[in-house]
C-alpha positions in Angstrom: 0.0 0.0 0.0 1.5 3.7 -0.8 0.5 6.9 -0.8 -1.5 7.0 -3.3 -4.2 5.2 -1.4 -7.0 7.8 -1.0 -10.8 8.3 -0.4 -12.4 5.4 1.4 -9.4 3.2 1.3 -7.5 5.9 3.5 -9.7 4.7 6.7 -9.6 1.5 7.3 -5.9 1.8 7.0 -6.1 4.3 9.4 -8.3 1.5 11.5 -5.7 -0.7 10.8 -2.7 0.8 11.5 -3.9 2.3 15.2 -5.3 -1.3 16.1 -1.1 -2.6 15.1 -0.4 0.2 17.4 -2.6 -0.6 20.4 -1.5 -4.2 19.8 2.5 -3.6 20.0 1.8 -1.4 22.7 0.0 -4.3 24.9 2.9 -7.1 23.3 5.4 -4.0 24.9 3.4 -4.0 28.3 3.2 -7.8 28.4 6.9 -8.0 27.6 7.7 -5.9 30.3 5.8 -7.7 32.5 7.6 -10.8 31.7 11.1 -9.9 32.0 11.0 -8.1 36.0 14.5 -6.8 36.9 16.4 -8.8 39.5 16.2 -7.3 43.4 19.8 -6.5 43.9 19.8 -7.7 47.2 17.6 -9.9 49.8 18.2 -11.1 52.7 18.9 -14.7 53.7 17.1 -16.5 56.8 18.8 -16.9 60.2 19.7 -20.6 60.1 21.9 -21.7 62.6 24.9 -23.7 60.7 23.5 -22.2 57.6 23.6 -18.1 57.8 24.5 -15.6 60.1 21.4 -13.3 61.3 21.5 -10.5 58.8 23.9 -12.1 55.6 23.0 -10.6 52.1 22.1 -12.6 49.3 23.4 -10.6 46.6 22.8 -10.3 42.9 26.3 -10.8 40.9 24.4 -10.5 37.3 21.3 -10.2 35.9 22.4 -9.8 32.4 22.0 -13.3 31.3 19.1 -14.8 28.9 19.0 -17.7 30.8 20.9 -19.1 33.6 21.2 -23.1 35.0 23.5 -25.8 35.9 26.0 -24.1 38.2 29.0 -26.4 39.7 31.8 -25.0 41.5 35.7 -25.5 40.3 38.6 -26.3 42.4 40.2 -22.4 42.0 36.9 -21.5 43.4 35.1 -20.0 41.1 31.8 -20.7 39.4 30.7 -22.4 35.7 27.0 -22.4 34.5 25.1 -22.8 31.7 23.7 -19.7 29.4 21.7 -20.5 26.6 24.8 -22.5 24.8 27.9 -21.5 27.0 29.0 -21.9 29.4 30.0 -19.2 31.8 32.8 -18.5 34.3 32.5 -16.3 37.0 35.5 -16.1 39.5 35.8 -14.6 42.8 36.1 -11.3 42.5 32.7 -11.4 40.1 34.4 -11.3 36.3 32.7 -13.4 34.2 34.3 -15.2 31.2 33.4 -17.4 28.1 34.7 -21.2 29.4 33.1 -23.1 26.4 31.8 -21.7 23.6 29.5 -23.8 22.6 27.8 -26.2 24.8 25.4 -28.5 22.7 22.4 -26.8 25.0 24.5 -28.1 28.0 22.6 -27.6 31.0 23.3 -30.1 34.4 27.2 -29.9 34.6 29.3 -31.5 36.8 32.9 -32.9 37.3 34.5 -36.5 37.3 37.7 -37.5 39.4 39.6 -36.8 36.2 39.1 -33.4 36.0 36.5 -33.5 32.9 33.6 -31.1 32.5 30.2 -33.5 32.4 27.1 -32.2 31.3 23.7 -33.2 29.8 23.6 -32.0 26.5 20.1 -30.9 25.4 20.8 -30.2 21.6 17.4 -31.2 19.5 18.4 -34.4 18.0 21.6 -34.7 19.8 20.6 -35.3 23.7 23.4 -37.2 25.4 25.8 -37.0 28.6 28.6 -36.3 27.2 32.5 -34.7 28.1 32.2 -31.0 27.1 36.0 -30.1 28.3 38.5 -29.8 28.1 38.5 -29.7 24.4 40.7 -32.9 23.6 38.7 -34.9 25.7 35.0 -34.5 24.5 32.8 -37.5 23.7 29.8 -38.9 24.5 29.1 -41.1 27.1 25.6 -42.3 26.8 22.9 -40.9 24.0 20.0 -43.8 24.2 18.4 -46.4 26.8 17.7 -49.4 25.0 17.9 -48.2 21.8 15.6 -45.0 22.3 17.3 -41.9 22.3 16.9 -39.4 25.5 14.0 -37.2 25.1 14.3 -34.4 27.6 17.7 -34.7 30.1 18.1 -32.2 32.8 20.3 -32.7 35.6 23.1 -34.8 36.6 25.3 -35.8 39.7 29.0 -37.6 39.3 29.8 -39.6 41.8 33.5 -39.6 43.3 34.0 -43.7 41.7 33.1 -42.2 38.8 29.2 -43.3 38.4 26.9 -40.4 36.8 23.0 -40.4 38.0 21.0 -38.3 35.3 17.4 -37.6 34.9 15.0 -37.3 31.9 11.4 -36.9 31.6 10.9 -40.5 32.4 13.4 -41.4 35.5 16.3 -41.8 36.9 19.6 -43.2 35.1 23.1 -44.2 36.3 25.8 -44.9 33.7 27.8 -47.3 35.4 32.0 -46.1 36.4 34.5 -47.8 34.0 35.9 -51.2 35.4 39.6 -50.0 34.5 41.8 -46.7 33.5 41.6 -47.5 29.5 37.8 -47.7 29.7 35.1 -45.7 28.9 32.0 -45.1 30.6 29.8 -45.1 27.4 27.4 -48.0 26.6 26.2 -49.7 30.3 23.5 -47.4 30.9 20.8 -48.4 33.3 17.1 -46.6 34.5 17.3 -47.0 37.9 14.0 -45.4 39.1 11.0 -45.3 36.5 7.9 -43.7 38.8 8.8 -40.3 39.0 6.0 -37.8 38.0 8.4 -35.0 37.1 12.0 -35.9 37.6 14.1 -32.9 37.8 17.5 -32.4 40.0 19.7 -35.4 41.3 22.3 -35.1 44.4 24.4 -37.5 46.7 24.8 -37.1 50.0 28.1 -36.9 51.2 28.8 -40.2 52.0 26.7 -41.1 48.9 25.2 -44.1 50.6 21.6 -41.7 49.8 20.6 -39.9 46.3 17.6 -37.0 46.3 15.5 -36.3 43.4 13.2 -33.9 43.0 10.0 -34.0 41.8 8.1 -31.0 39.8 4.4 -32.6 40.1 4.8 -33.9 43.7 4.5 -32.8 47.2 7.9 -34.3 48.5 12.1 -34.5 47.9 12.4 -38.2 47.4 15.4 -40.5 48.9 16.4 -43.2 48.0 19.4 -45.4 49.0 22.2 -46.3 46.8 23.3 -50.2 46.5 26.9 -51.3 46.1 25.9 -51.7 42.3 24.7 -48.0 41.6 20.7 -49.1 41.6 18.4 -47.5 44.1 16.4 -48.7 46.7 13.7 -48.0 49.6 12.3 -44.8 48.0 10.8 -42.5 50.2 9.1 -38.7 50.7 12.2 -37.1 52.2 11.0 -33.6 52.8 7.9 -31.9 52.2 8.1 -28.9 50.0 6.6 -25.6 51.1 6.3 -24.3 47.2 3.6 -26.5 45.7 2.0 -26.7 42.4 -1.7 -24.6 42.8 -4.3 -26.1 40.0 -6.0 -22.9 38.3 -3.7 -20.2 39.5 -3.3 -17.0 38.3 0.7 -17.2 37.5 1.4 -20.2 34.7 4.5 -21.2 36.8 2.6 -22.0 39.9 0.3 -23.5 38.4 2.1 -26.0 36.0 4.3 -27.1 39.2 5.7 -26.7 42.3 9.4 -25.3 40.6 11.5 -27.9 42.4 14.3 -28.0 40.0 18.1 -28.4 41.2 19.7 -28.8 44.7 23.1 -28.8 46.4 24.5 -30.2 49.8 26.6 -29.4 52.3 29.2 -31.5 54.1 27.0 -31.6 57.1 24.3 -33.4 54.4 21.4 -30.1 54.5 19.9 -29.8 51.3 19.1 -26.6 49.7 16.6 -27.2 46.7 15.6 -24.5 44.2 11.5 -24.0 44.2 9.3 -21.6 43.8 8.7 -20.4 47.1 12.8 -19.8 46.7 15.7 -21.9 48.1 13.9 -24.1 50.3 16.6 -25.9 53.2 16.0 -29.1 54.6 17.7 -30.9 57.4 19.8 -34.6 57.1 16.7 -36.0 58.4 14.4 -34.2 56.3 12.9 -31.1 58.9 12.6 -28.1 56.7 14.9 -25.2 58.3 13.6 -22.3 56.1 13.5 -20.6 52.2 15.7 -18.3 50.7 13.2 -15.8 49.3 15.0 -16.1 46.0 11.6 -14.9 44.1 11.1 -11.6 42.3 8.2 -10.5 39.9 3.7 -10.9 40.8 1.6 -8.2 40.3 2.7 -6.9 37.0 5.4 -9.3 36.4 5.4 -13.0 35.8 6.9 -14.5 38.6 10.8 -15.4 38.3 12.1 -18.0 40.5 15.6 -19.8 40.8 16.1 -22.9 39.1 19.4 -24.5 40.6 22.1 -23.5 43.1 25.4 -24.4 44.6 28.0 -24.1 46.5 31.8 -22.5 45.4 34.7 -20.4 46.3 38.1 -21.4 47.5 36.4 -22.4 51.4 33.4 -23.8 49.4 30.9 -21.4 51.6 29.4 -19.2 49.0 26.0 -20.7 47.9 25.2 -19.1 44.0 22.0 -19.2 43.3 21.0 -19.2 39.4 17.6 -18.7 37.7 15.8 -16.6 35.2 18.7 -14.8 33.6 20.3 -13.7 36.9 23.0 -15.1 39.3 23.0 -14.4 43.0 25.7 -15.1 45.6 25.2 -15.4 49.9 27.9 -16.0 52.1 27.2 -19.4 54.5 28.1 -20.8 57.6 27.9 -24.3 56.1 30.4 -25.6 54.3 29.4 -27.0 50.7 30.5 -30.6 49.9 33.8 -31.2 49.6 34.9 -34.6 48.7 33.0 -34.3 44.7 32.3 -30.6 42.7 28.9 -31.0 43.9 
């Protein structure tokens, strides 16, 4: 259409052209209400063995389109996922490119080798594969029986060498290699199948128990680990105080409860990301308290974190990642030391 157009063509383009108007300025409004800005600083519960009465949690970035999968290194600094890198952030709060390009990477963790592990979410290239250093990348397990992954998430590496992973449909452990020359690829086995919505794995620190969470349930599940790897006795570990709401107003709430990844400490206290915040439960399961991690409501969709853990050269800052943003709080707790997470 040009300028030309005239008469009784003019108005409806006029109609036209102020409805596209109206309608970019309510897509501009609903963008803004789904992209709240990060509170630049909260303050953590008193826990005792966990925080000091009046500790900061404080926002290191919120420049990130999406943040997840956070492990902490031996130099003390932090790697997590972003979109397809992965991210370094070191102590004094510089971030840096570690890998370029991550295959969708988002669980990572680290083996007893030194190698970066991740779950690699690439469409039509899922796997668990090494992702650094560069001379060492391959992939370690890509199907179950023949069917390829479908949706993996998180994962935990043992210090044997063992990797539990999740996927839409369980639990999996990929077996440690039997000697030096061998890989781990190949002896892949689901170890829980019953899971509503699997999400983040961790081991205690004696890994005698593993924790799972579960989006569409009411409870962290235990279970114990056998001398092969397999898991047994499954029980509700802790009961979460975020739960999924049926019919509510924010589409976060109510699709699930938000329980997505975890980390423990050496003491064996969880601290699992919801969407009530960073909830913190006790070795026998008593809930201590919630890190009110959670910005957004009213005119913004609610933003939440979506996995946290412990770094720094004393292991006792907990990072906290989610939503595009990454927060740091100082702990009295130590974070696990004998495996990167």
């Amino acid at each position: 259409m040009t300028s030309r157009v005239t008469g009784t063509r003019r108005r409806p383009f006029t109609m036209v052209f102020c409805a596209s108007v109206a309608l970019c300025l309510v897509g501009a409004e609903a963008q803004e209400r789904r992209t709240p800005p990060p509170p630049r600083s909260l303050e953590a519960p008193a826990i005792a063995g966990v925080f000091a009465p009046g500790t900061a949690v404080e926002l290191v970035s919120g420049s990130f389109r999406r943040t997840e999968g956070p492990v902490g290194m031996p130099d003390g600094s932090l790697l997590f996922t972003e979109a397809d890198r992965i991210i370094r952030i070191d102590a004094a709060g510089h971030e840096s490119t570690f890998v370029e390009r991550s295959n969708g990477s988002n669980g990572l963790g680290f083996d007893a080798r030194g190698r970066l592990i991740s779950v690699q979410r690439a469409a039509g290239n899922e796997k668990v594969g090494v992702l650094y250093p560069p001379d060492a990348e391959a992939t370690l397990a890509d199907s179950y029986n023949g069917t390829p992954f479908n949706r993996l998430n998180d994962l935990v590496v043992s210090s044997r060498g063992g990797i539990y992973f999740t996927d839409v449909d369980g639990v999996y452990y990929l077996a440690p290699a039997l000697s030096a020359s061998e890989e781990l690829g190949g002896r892949v086995a689901r170890v829980v199948g019953d899971i509503a919505n699997p999400n983040g794995v961790i081991l205690s620190p004696d890994e005698r128990v593993l924790y799972a969470n579960d989006k569409d349930g009411e409870y962290l599940l235990a279970f114990d680990v056998a001398a092969d790897g397999t898991l047994r006795n499954r029980r509700n570990f802790g009961r979460y105080r975020s739960l999924r709401i049926a019919g509510h107003e924010d589409p976060l709430i109510a699709e699930d409860n938000g329980a997505d990844g975890l980390a423990v400490d050496n003491d064996g206290r969880l601290y699992v990301a919801t969407n009530a915040g960073i909830e913190i439960f006790g070795p026998r399961g008593e809930h201590l308290g919630v890190v009110p991690v959670v910005w957004g409501g009213e005119r913004f969709t609610l933003r939440k974190p979506q996995n946290v853990a412990f770094a720094g050269a004393d292991r006792r800052t907990l990072y906290i990642v989610g939503a595009g943003a990454v927060f740091k709080v100082r702990t009295l707790a130590q974070g696990i030391t004998t495996r990167a997470k």
